[in-house]
PyMOL Python script that loads the backbone (N, CA, C, O; Angstrom):
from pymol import cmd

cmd.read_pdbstr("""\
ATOM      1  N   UNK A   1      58.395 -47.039  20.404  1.00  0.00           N
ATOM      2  CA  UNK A   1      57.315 -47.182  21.361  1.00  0.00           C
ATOM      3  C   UNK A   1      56.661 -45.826  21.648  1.00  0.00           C
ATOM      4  O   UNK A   1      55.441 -45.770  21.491  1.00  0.00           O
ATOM      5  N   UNK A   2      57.349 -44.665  22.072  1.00  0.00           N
ATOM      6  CA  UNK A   2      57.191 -43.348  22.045  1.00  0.00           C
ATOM      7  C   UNK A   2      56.334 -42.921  20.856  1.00  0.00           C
ATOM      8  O   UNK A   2      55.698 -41.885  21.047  1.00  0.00           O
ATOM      9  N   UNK A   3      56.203 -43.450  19.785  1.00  0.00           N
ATOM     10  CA  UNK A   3      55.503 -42.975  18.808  1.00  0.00           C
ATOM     11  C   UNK A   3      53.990 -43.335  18.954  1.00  0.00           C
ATOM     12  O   UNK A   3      53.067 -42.538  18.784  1.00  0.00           O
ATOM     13  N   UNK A   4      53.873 -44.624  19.285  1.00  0.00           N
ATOM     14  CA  UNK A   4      52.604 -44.736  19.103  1.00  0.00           C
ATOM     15  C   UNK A   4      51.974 -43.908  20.017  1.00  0.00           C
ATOM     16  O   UNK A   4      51.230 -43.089  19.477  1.00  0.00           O
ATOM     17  N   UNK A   5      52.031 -43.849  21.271  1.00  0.00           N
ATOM     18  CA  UNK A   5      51.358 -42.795  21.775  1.00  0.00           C
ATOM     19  C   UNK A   5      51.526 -41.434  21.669  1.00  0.00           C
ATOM     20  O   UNK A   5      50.944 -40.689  22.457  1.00  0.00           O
ATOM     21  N   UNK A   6      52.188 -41.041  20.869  1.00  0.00           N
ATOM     22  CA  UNK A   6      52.366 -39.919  20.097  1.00  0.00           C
ATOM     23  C   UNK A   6      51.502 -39.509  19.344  1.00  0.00           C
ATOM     24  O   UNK A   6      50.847 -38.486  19.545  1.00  0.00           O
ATOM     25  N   UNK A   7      51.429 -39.986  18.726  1.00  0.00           N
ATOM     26  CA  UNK A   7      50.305 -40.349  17.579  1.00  0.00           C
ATOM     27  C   UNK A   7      48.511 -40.347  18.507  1.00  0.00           C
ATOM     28  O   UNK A   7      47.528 -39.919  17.902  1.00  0.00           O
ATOM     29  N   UNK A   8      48.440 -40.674  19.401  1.00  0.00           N
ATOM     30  CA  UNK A   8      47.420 -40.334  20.700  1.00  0.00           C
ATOM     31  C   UNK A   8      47.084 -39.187  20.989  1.00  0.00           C
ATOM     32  O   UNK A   8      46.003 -38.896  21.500  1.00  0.00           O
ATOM     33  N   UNK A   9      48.153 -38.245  20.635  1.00  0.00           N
ATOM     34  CA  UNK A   9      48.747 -37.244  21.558  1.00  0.00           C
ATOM     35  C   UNK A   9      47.387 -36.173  21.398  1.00  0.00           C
ATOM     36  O   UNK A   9      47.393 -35.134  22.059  1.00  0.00           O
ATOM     37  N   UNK A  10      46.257 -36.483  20.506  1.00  0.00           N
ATOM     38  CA  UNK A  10      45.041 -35.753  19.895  1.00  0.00           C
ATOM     39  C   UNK A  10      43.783 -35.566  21.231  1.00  0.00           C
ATOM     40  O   UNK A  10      43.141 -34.584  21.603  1.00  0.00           O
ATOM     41  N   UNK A  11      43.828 -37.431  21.833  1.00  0.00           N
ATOM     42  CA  UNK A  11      43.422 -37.346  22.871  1.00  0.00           C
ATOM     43  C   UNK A  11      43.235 -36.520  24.284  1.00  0.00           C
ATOM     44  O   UNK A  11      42.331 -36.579  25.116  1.00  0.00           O
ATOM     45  N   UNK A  12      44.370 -35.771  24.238  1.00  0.00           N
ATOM     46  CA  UNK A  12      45.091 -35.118  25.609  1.00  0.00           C
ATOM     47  C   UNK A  12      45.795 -35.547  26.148  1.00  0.00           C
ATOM     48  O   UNK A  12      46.086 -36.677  25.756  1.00  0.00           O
ATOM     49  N   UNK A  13      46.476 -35.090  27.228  1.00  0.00           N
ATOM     50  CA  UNK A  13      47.683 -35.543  27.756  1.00  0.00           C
ATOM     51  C   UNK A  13      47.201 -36.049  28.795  1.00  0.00           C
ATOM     52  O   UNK A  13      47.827 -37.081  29.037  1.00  0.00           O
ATOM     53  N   UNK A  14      46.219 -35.816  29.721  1.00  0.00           N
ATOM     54  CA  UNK A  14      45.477 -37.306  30.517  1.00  0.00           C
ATOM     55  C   UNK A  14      45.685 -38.114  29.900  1.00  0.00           C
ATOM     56  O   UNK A  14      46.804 -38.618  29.812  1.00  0.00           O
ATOM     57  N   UNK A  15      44.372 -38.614  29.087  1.00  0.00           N
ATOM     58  CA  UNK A  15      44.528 -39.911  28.411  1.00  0.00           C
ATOM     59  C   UNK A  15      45.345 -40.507  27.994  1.00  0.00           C
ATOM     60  O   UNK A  15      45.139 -41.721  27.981  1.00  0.00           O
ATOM     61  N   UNK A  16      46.979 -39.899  27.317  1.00  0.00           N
ATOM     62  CA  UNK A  16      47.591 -40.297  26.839  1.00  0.00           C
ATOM     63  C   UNK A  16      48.669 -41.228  28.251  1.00  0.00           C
ATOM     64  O   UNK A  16      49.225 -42.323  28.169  1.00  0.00           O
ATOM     65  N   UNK A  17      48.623 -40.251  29.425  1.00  0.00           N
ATOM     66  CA  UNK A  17      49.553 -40.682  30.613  1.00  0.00           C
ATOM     67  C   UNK A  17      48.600 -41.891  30.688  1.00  0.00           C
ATOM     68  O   UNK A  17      49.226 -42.930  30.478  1.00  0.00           O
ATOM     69  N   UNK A  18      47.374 -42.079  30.905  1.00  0.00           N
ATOM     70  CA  UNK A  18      46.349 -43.478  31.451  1.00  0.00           C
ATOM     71  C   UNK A  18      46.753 -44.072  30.466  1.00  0.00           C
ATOM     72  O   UNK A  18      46.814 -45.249  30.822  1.00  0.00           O
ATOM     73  N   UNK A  19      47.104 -43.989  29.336  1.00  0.00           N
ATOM     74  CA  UNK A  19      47.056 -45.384  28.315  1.00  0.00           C
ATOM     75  C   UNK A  19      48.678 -46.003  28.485  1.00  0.00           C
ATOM     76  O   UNK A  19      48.977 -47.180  28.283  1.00  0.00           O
ATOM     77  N   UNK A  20      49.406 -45.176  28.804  1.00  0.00           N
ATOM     78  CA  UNK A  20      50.632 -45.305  29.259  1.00  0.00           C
ATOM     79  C   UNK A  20      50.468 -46.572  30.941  1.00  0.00           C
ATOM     80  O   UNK A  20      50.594 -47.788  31.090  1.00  0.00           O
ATOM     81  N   UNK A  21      50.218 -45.685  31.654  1.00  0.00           N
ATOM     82  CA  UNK A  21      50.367 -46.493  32.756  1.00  0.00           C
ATOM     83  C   UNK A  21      49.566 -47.736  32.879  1.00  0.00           C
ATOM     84  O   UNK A  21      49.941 -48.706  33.537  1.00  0.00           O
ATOM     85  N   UNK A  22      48.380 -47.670  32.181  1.00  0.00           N
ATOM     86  CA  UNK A  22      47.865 -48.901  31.937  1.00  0.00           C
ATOM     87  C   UNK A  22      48.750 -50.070  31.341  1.00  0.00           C
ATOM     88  O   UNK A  22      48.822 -51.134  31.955  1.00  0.00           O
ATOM     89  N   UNK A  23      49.512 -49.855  29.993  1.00  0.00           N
ATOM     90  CA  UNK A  23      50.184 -50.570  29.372  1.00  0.00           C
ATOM     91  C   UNK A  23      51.275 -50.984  30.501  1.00  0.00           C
ATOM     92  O   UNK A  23      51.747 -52.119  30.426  1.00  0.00           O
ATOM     93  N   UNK A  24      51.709 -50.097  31.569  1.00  0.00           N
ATOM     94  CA  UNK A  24      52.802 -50.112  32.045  1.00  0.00           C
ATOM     95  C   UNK A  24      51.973 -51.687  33.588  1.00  0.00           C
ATOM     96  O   UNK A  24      52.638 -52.604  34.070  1.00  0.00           O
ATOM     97  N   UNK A  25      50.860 -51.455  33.809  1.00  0.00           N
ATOM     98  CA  UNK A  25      50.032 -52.454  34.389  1.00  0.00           C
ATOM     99  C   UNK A  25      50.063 -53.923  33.817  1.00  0.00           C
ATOM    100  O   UNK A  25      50.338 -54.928  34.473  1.00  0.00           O
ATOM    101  N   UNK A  26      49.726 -53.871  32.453  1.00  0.00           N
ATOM    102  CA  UNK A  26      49.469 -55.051  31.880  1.00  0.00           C
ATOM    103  C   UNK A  26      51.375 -55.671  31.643  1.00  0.00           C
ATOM    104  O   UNK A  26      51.682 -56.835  31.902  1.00  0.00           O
ATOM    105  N   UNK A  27      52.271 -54.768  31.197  1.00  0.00           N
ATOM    106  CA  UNK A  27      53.196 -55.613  31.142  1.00  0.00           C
ATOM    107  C   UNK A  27      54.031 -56.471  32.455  1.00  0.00           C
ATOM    108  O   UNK A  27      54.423 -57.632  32.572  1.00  0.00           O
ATOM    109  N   UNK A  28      54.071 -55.214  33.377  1.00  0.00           N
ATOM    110  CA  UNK A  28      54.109 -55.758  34.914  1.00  0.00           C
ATOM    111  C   UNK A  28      53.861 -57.300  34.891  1.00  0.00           C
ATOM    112  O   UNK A  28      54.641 -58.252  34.847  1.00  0.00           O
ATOM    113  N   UNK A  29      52.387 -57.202  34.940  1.00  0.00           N
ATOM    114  CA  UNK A  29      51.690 -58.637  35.451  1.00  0.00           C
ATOM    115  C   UNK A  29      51.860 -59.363  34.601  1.00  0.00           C
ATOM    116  O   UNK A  29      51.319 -60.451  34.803  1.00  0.00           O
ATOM    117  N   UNK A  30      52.660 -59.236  33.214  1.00  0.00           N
ATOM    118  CA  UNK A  30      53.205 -60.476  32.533  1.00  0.00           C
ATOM    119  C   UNK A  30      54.810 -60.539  32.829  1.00  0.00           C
ATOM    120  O   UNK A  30      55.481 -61.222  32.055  1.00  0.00           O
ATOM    121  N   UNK A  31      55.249 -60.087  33.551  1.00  0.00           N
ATOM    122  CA  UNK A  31      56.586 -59.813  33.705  1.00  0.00           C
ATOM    123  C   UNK A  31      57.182 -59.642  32.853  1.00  0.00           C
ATOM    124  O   UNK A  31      58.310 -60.120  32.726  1.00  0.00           O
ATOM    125  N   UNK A  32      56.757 -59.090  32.213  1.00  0.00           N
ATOM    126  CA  UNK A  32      57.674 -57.890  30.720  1.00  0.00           C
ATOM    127  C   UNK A  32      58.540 -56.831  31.825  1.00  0.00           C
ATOM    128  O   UNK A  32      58.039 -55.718  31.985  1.00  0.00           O
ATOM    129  N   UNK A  33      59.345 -57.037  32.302  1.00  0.00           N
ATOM    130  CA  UNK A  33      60.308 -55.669  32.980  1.00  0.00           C
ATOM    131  C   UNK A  33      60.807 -55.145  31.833  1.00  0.00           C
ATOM    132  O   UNK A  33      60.115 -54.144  31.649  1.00  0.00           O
ATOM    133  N   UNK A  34      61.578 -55.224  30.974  1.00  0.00           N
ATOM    134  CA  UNK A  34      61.940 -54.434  30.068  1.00  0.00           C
ATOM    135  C   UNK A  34      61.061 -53.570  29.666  1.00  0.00           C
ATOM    136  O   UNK A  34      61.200 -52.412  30.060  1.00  0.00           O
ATOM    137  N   UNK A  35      59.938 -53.902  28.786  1.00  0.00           N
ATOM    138  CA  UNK A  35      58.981 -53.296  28.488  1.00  0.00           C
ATOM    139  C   UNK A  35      57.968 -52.126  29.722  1.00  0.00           C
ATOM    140  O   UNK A  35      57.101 -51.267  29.559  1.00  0.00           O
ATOM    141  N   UNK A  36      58.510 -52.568  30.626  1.00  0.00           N
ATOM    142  CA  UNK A  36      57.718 -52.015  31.979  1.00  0.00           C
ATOM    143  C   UNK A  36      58.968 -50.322  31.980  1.00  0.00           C
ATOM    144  O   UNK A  36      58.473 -49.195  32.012  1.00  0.00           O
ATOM    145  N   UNK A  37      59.974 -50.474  31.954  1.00  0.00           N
ATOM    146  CA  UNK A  37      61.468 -49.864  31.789  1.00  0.00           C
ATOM    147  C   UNK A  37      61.606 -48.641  30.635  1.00  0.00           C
ATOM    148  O   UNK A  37      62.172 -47.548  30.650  1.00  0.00           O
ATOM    149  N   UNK A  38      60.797 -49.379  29.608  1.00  0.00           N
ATOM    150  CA  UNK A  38      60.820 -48.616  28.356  1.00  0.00           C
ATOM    151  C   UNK A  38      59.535 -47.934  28.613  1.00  0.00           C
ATOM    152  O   UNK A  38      59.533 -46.938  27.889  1.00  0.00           O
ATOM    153  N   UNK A  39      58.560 -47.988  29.222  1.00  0.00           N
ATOM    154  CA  UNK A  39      56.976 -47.245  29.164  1.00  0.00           C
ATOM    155  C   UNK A  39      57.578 -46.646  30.509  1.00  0.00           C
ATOM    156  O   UNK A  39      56.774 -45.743  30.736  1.00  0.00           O
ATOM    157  N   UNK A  40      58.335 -46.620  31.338  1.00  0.00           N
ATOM    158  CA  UNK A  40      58.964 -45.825  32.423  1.00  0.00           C
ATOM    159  C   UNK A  40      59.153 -44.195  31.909  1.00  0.00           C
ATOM    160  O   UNK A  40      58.745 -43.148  32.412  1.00  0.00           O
ATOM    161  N   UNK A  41      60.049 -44.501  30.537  1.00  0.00           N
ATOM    162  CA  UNK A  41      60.775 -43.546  30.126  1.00  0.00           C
ATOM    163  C   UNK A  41      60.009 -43.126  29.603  1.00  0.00           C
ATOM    164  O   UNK A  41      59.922 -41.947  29.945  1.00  0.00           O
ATOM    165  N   UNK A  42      59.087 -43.449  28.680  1.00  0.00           N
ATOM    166  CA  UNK A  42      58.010 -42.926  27.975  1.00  0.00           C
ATOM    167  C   UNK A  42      57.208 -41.848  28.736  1.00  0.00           C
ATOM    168  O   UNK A  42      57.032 -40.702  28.322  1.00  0.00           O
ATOM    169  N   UNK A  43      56.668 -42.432  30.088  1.00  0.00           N
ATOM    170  CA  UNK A  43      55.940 -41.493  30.878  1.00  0.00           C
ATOM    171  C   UNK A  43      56.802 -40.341  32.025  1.00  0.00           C
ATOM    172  O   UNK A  43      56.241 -39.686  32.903  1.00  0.00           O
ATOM    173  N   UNK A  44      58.124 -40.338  31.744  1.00  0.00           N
ATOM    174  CA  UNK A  44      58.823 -39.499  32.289  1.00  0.00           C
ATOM    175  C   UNK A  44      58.448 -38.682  30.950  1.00  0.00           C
ATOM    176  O   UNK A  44      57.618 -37.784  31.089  1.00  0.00           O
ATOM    177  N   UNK A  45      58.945 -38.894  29.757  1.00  0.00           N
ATOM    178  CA  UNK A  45      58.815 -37.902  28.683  1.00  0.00           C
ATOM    179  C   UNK A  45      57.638 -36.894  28.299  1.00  0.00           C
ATOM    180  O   UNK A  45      57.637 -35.680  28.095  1.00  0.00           O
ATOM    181  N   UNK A  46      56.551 -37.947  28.278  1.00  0.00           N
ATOM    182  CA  UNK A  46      55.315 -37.247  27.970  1.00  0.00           C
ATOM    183  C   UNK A  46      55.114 -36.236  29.872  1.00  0.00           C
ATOM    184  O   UNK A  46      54.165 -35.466  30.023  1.00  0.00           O
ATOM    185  N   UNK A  47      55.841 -36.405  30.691  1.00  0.00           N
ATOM    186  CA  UNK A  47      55.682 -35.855  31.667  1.00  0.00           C
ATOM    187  C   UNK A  47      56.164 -34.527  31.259  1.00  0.00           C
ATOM    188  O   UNK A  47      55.427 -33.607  31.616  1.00  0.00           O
ATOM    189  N   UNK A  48      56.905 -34.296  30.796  1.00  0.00           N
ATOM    190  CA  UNK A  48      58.004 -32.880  30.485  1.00  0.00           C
ATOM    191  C   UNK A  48      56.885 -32.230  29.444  1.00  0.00           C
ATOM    192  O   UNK A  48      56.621 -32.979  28.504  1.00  0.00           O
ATOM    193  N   UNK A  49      56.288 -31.144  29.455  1.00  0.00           N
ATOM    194  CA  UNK A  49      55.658 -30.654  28.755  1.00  0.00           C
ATOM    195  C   UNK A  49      56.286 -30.049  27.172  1.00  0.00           C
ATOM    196  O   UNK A  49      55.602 -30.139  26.153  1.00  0.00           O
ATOM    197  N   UNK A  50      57.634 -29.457  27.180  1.00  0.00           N
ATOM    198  CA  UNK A  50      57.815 -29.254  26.242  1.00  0.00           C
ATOM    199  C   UNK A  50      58.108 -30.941  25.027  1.00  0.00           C
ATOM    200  O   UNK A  50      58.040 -30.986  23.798  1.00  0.00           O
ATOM    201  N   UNK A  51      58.297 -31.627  25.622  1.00  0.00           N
ATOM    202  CA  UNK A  51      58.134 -33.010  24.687  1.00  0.00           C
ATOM    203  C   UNK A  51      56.807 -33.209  24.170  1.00  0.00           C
ATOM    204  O   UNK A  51      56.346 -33.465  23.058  1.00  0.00           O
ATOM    205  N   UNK A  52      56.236 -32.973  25.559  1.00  0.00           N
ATOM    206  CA  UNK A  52      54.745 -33.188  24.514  1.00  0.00           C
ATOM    207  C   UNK A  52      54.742 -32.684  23.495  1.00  0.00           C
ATOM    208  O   UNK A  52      54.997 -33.240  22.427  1.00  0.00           O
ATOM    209  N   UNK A  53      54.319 -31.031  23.734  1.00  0.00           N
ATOM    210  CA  UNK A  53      53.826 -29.818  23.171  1.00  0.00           C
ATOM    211  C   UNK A  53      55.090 -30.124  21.583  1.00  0.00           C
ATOM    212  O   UNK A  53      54.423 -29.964  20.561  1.00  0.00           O
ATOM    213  N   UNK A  54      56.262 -30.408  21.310  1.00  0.00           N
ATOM    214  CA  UNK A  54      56.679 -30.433  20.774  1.00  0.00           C
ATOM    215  C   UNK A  54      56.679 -31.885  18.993  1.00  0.00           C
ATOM    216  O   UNK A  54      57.650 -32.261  18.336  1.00  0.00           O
ATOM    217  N   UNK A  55      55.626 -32.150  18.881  1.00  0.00           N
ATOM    218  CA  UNK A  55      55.407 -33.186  18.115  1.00  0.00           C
ATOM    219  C   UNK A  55      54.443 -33.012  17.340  1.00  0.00           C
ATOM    220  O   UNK A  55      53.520 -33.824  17.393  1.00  0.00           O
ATOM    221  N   UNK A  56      54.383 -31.909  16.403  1.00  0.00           N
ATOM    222  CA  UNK A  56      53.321 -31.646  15.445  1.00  0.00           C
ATOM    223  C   UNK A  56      52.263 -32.827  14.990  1.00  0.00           C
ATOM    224  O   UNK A  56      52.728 -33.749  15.661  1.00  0.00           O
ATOM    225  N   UNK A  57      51.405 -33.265  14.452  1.00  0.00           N
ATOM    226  CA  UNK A  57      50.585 -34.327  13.872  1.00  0.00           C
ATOM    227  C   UNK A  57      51.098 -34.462  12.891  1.00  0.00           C
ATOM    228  O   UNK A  57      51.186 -35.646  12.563  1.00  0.00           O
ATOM    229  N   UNK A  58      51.644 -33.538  11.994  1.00  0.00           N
ATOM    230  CA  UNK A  58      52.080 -34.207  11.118  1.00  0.00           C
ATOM    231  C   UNK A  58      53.638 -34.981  11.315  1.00  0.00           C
ATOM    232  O   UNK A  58      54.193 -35.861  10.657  1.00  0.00           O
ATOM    233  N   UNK A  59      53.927 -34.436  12.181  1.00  0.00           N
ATOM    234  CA  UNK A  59      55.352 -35.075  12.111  1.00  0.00           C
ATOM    235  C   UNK A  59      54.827 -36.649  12.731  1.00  0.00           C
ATOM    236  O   UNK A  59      55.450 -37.642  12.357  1.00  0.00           O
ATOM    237  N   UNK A  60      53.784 -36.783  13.586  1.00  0.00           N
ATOM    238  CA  UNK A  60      53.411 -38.256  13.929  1.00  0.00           C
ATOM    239  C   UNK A  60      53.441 -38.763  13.184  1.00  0.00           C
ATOM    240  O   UNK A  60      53.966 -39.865  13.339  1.00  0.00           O
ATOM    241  N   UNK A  61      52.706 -38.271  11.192  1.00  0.00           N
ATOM    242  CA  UNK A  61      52.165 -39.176  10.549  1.00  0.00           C
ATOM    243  C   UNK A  61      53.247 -39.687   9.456  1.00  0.00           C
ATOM    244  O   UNK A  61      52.965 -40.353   8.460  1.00  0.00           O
ATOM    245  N   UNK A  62      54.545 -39.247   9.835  1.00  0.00           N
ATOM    246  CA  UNK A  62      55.350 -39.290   8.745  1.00  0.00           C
ATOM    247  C   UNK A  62      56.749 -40.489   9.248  1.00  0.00           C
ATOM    248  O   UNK A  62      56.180 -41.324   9.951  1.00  0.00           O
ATOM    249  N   UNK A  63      58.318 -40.871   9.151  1.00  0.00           N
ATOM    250  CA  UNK A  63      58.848 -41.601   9.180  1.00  0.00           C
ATOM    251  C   UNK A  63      59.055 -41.802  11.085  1.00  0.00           C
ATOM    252  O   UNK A  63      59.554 -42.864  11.456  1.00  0.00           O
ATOM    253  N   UNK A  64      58.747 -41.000  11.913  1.00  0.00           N
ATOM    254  CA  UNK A  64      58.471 -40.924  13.334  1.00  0.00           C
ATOM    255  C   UNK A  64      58.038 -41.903  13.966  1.00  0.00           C
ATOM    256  O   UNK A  64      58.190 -41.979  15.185  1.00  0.00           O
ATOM    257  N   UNK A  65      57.143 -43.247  12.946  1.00  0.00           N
ATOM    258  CA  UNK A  65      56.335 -43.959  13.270  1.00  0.00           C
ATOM    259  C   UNK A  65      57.133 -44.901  13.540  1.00  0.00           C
ATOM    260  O   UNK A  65      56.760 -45.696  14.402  1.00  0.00           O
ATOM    261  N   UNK A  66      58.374 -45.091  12.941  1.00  0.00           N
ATOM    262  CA  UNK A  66      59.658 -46.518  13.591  1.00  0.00           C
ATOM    263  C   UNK A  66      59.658 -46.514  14.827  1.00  0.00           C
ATOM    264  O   UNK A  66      59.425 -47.567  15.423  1.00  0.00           O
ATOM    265  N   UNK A  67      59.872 -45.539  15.400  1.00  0.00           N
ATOM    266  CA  UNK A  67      59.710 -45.616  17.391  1.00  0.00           C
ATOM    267  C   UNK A  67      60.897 -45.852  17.745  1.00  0.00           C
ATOM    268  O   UNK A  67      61.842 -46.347  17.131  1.00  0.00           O
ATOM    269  N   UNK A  68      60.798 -45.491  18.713  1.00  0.00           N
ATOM    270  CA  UNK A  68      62.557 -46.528  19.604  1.00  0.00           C
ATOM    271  C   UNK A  68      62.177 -48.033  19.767  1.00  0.00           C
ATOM    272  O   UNK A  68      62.988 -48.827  20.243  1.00  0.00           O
TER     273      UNK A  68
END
""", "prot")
cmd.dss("prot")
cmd.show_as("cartoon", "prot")
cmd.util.cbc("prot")
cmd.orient("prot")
């Protein structure tokens, strides 16, 4: 899951937290909790700057893309 917005990560790190918490909106209101749980962790991560900063493009474009 972490990957795909990884792969975002071109956007900025605004956009990337809004596309996050958005997703984290839409699963809510379908009662996806798990999925709400897993985009939790996601936006704790992309919160920590060295996670960001740490994910070259190319490493997005390569076996990274399985995700958790």
């Amino acid at each position: 899951m972490v990957a795909a917005y990884r792969a975002n990560r071109f956007r900025g790190r605004v956009e990337v937290r809004e596309m996050i918490l958005e997703d984290m909106r839409r699963f809510s209101e379908l009662g996806a909790w798990t999925y709400v749980d897993d985009l939790t962790k996601a936006l704790f991560m992309f919160d920590d700057e060295e996670f960001f900063a740490s994910c070259p493009e190319s490493a997005v474009l390569g076996s990274d893309l399985v995700g958790n």
